[in-house]
MDTraj code that builds the backbone (N, CA, C; nanometers):
import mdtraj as md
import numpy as np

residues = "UNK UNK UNK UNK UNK UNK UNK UNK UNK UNK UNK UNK UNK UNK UNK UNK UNK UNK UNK UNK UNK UNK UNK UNK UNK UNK UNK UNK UNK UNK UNK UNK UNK UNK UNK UNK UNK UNK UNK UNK UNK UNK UNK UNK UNK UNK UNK UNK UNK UNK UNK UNK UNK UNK UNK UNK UNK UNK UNK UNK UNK UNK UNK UNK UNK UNK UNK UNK UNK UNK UNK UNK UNK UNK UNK UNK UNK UNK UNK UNK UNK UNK UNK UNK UNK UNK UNK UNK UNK UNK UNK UNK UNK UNK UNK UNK UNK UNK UNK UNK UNK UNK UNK UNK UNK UNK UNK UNK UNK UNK UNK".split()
xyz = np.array([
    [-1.4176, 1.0350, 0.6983],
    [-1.3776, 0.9223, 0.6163],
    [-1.4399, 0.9400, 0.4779],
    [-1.3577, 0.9167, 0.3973],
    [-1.4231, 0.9418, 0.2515],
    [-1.4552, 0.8412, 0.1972],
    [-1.5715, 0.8247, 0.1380],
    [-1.6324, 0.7324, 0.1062],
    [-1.6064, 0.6492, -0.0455],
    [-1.5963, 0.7613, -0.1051],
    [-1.5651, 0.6997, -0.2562],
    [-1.3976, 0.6470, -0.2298],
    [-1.3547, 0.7356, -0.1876],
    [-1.1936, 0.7044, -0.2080],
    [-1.1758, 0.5405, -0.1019],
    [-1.2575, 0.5091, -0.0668],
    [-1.2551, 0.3855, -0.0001],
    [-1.3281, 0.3100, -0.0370],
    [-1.4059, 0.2979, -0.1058],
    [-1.4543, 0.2204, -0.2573],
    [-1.3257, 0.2272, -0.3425],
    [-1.2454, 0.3065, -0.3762],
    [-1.1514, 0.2991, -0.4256],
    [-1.0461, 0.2340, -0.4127],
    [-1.0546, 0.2013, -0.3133],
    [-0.9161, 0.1259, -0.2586],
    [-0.9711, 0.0029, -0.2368],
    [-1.1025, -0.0520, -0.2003],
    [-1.1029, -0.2150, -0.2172],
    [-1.1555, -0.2337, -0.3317],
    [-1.2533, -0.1265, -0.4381],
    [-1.2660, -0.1766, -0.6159],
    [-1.1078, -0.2247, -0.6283],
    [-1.0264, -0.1010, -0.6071],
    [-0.8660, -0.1722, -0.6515],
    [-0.7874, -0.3010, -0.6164],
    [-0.8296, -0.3115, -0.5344],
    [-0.7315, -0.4595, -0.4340],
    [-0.8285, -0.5898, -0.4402],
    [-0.9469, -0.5210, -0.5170],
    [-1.0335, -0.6343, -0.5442],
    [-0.9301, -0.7655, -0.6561],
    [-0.9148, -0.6998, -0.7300],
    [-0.8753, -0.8438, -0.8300],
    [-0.7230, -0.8439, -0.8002],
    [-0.7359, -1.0088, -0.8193],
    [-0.6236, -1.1015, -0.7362],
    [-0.4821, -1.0445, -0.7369],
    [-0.4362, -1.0138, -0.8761],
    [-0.2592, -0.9995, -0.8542],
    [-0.2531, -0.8723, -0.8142],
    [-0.3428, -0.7521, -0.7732],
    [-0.3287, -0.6875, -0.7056],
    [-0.3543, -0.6743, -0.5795],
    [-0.4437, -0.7653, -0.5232],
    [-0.4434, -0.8171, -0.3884],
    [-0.2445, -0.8543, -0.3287],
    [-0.2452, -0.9513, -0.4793],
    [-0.1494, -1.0306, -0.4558],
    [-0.0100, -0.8979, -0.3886],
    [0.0068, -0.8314, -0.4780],
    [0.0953, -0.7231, -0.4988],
    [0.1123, -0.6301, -0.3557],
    [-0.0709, -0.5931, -0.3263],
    [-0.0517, -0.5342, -0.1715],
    [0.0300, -0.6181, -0.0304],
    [-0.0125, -0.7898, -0.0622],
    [0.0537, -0.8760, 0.0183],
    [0.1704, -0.8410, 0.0306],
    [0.2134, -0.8313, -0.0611],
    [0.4191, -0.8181, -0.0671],
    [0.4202, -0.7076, -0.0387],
    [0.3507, -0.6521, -0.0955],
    [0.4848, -0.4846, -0.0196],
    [0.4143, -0.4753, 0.1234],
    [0.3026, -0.5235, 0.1963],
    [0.3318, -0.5494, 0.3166],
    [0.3968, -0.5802, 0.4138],
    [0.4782, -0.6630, 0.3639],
    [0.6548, -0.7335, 0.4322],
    [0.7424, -0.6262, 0.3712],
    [0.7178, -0.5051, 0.3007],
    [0.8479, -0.4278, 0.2860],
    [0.8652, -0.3864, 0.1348],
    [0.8711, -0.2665, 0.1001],
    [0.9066, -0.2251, -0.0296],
    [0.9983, -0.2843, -0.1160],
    [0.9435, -0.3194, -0.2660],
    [0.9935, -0.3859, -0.3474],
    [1.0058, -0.3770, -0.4477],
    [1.0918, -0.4216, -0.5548],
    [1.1084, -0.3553, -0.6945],
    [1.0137, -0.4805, -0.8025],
    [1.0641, -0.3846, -0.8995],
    [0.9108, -0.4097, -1.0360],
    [0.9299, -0.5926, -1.0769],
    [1.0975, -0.6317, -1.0487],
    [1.1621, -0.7351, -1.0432],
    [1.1329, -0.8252, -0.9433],
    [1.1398, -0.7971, -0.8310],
    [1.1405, -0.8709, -0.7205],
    [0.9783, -0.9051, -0.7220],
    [0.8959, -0.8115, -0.7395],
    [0.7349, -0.8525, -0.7757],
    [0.7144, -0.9429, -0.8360],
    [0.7913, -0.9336, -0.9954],
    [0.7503, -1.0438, -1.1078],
    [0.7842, -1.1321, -1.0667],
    [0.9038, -1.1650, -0.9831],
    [0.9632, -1.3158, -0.9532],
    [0.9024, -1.3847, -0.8316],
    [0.8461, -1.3057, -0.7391],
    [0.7647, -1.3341, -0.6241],
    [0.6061, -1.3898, -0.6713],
    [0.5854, -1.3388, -0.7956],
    [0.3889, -1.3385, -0.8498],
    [0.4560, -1.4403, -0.9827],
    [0.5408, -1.5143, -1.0479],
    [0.5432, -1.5342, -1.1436],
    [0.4732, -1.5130, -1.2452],
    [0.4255, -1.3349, -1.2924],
    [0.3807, -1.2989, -1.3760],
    [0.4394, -1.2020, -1.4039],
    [0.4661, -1.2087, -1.6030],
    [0.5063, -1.1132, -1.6541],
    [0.4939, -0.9334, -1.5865],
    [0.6558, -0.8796, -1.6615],
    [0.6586, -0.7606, -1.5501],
    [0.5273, -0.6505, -1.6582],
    [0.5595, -0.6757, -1.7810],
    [0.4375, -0.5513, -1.8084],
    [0.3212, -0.6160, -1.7412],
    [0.2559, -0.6767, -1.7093],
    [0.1023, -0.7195, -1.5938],
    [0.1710, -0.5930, -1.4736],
    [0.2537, -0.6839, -1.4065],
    [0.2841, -0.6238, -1.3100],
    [0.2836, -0.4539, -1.2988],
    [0.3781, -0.3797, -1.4020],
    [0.3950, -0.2667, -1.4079],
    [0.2309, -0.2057, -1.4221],
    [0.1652, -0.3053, -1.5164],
    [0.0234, -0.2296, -1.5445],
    [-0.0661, -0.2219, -1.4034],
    [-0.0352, -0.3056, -1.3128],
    [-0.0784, -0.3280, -1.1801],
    [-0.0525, -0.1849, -1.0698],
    [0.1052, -0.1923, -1.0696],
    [0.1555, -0.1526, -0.9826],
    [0.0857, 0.0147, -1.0315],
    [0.1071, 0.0675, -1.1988],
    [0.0487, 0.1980, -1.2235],
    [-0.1184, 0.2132, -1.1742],
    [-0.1778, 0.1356, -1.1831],
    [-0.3045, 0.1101, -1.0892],
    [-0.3385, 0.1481, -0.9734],
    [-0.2200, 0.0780, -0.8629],
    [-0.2602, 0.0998, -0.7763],
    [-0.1780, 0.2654, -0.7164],
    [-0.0860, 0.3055, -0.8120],
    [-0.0342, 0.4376, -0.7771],
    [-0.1159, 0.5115, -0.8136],
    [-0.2206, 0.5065, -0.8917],
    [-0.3519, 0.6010, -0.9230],
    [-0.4191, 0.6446, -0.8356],
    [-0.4555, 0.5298, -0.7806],
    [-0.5400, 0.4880, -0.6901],
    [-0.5103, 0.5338, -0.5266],
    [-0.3502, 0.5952, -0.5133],
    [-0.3165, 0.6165, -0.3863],
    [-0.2778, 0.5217, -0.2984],
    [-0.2257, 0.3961, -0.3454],
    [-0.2222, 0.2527, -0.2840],
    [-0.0365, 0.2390, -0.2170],
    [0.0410, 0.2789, -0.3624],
    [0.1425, 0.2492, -0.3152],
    [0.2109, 0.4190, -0.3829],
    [0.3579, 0.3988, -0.3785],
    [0.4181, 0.5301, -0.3856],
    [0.5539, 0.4533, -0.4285],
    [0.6479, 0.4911, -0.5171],
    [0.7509, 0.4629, -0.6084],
    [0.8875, 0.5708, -0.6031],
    [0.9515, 0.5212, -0.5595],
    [1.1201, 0.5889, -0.5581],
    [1.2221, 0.5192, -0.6453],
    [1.2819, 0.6254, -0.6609],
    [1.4122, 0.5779, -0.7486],
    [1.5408, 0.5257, -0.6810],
    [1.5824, 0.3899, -0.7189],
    [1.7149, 0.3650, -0.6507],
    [1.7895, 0.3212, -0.7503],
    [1.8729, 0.4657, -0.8485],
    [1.9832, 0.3557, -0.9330],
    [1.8578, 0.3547, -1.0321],
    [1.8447, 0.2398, -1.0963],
    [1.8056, 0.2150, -1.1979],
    [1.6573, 0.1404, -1.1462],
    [1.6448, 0.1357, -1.0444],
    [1.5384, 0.0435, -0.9938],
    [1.4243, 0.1472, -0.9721],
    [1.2856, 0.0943, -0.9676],
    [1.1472, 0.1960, -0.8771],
    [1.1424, 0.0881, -0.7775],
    [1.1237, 0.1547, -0.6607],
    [1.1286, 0.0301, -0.5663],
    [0.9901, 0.0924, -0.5301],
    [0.8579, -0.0225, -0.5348],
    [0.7660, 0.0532, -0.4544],
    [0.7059, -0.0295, -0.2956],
    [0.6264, 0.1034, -0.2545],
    [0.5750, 0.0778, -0.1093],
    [0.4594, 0.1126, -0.1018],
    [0.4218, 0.0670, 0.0009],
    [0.2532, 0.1286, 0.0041],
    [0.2338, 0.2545, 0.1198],
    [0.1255, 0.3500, 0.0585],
    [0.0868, 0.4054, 0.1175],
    [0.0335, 0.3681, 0.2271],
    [0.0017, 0.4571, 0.3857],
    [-0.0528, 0.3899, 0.4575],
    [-0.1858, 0.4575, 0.5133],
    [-0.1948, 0.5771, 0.4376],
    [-0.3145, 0.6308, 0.4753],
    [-0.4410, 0.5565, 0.4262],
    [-0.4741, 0.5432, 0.2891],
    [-0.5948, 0.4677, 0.2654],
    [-0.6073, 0.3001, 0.3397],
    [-0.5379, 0.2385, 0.4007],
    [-0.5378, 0.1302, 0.4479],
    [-0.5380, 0.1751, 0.6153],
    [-0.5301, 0.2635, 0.6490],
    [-0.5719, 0.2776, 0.8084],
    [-0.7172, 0.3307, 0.8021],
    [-0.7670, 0.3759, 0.7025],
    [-0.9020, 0.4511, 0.6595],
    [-1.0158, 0.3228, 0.6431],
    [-0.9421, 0.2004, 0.6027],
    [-0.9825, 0.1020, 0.5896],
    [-1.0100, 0.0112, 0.6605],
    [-0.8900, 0.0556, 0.7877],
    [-0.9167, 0.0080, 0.9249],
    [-0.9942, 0.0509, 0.9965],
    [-1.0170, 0.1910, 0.9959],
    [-1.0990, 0.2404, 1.1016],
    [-1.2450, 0.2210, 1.0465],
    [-1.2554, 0.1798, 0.9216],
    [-1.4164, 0.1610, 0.8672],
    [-1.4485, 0.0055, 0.9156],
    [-1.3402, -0.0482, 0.9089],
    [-1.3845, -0.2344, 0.9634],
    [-1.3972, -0.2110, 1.1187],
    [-1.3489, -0.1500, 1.1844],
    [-1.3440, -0.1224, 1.3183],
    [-1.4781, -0.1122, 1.3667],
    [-1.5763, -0.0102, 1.2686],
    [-1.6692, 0.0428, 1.3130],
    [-1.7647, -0.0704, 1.3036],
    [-1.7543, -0.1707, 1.2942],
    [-1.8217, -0.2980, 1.2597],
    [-1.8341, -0.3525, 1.3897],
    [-1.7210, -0.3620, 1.4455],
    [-1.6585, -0.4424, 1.5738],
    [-1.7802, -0.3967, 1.6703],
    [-1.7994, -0.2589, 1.6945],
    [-1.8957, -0.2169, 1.8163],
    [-2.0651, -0.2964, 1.7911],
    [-2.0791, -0.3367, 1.6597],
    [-2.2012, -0.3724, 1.6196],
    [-2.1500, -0.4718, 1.6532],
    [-2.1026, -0.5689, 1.6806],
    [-2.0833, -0.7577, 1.6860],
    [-2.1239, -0.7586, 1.7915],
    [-2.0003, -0.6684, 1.8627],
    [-2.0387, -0.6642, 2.0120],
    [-2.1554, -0.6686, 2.1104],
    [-2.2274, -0.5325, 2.0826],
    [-2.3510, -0.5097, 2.1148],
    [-2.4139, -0.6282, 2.0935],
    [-2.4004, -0.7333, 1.9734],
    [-2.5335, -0.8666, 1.8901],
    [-2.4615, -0.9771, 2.0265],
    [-2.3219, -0.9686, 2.0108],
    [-2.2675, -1.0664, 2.0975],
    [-2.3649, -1.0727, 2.2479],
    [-2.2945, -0.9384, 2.3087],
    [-2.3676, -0.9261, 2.4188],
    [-2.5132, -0.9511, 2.4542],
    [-2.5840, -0.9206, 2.3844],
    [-2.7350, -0.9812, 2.3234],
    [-2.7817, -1.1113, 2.3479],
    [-2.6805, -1.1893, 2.2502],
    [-2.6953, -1.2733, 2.2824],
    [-2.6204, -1.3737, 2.4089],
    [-2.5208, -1.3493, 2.4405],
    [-2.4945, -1.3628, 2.6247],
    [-2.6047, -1.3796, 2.6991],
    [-2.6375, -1.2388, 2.7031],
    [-2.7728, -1.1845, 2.8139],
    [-2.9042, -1.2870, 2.7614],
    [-2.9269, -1.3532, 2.6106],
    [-3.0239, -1.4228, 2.5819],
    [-2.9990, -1.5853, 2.6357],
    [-2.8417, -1.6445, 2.6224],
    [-2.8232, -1.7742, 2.6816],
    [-2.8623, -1.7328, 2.8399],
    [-2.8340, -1.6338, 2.8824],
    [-2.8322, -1.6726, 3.0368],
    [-2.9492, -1.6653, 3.0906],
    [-3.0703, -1.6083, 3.0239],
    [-3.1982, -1.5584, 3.0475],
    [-3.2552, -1.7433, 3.0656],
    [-3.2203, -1.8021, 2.9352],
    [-3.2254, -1.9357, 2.8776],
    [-3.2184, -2.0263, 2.9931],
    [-3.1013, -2.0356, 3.0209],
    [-3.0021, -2.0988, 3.1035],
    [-3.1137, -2.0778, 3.2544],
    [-3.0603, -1.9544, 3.2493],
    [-3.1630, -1.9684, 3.3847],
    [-3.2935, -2.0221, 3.4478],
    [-3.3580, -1.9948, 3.3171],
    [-3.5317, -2.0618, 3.3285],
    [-3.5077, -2.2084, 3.3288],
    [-3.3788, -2.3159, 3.2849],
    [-3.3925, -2.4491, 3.2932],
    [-3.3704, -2.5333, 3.4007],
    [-3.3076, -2.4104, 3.4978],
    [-3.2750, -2.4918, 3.6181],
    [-3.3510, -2.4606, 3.6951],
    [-3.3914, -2.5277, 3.7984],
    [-3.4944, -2.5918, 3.8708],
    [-3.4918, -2.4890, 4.0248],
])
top = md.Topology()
chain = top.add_chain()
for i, resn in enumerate(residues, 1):
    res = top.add_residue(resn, chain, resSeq=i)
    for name in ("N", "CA", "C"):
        top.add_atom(name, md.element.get_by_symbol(name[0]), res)
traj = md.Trajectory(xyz[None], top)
């Protein structure tokens, strides 16, 4: 797992209308249009956004006609998953912990 490049991808999705931006093309690839009218913000923001996050490896841009319709990549966002994942086994373990500490509890009160 690479470390910077995943600093990279939540520095990027850190500020809002690009949060906003990953939301939508989550439900499905979309054009530079359909963005602005979905975020009611001007399309140069948007375009300056969307070139952002294509830097960044976020999303990926095709031509249809006259349109860029973009989508997101899905590699840095499963990279992102498997780093939150690795969290999960630590809860667990604290969870279980504390289980085994109510019942220790529990037990000493009854008679």
């Amino acid at each position: 797992m690479n470390t910077s490049a995943m600093q990279l991808t939540l520095l990027t999705i850190s500020e809002p209308n690009r949060f906003n931006i990953v939301e939508l093309l989550k439900k499905g690839p979309r054009s530079v249009g359909d963005i602005v009218q979905a975020l009611s913000i001007g399309q140069p923001q948007v375009s300056r956004h969307l070139r952002i996050l294509s830097e960044a490896g976020l999303v990926k841009v095709r031509r249809q006609a006259q349109l860029r319709i973009y989508s997101l990549e899905a590699q840095p966002f499963q990279e992102l998953d498997s780093w939150f994942d690795s969290f999960s086994e630590l809860w667990e373990e604290r969870l279980d912990q504390f289980e085994d500490y109510m019942s220790e509890i529990h037990g000493k009160e009854q008679p």
